[in-house]
N, C-alpha and C positions, 0 to 999 in steps of 0.2 A: 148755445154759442159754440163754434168753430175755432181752432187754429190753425191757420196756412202761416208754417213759418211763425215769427214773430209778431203777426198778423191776427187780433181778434176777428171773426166772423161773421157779422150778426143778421139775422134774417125778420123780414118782417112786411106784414102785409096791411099797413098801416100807411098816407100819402102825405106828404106833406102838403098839399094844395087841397082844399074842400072838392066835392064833388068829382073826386079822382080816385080811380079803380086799379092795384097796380100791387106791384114788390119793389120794395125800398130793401137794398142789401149796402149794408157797410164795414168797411175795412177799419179797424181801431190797430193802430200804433200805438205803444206805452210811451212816454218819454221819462227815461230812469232816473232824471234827476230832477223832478216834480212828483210827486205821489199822488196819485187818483188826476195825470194829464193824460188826454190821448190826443194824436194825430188824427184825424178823422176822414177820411173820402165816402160819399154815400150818392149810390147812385140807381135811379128810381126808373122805374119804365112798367106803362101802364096805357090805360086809355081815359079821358074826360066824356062822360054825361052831362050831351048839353040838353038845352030846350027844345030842339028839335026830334032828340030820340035816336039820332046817329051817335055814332061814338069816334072820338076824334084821339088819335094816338097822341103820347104824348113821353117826354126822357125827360130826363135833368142828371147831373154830374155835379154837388157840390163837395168841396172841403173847407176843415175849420178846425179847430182847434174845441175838445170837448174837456169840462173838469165832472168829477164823480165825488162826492164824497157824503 
């Protein structure tokens, strides 16, 4: 794990979708007055293995709210 700033880093070559090839990186925010909250942005870019054997690009961009403890 990374800090840019007050920014956690996180790297990871895990998809959140089945049958997808890719880097999922996410920015964690603490918020200081909740213990084990983050702010969370995670945004994933890769490509899809379909049935055909072509490979289909593929992003996403989510945020949320993560608890740890």
């Amino acid at each position: 794990m990374d800090h840019v700033g007050p920014f956690a880093i996180e790297h990871s070559q895990s998809s959140p979708i089945p049958l997808e090839q890719g880097t999922t990186i996410t920015a964690a925010y603490p918020v200081k007055g909740v213990q084990g909250m983050d702010l969370v942005v995670n945004a994933f870019g890769g490509h899809r293995q379909t049935n055909t054997g072509s490979n289909v690009g593929s992003a996403a961009v989510t945020a949320g709210v993560r608890f740890k403890w």
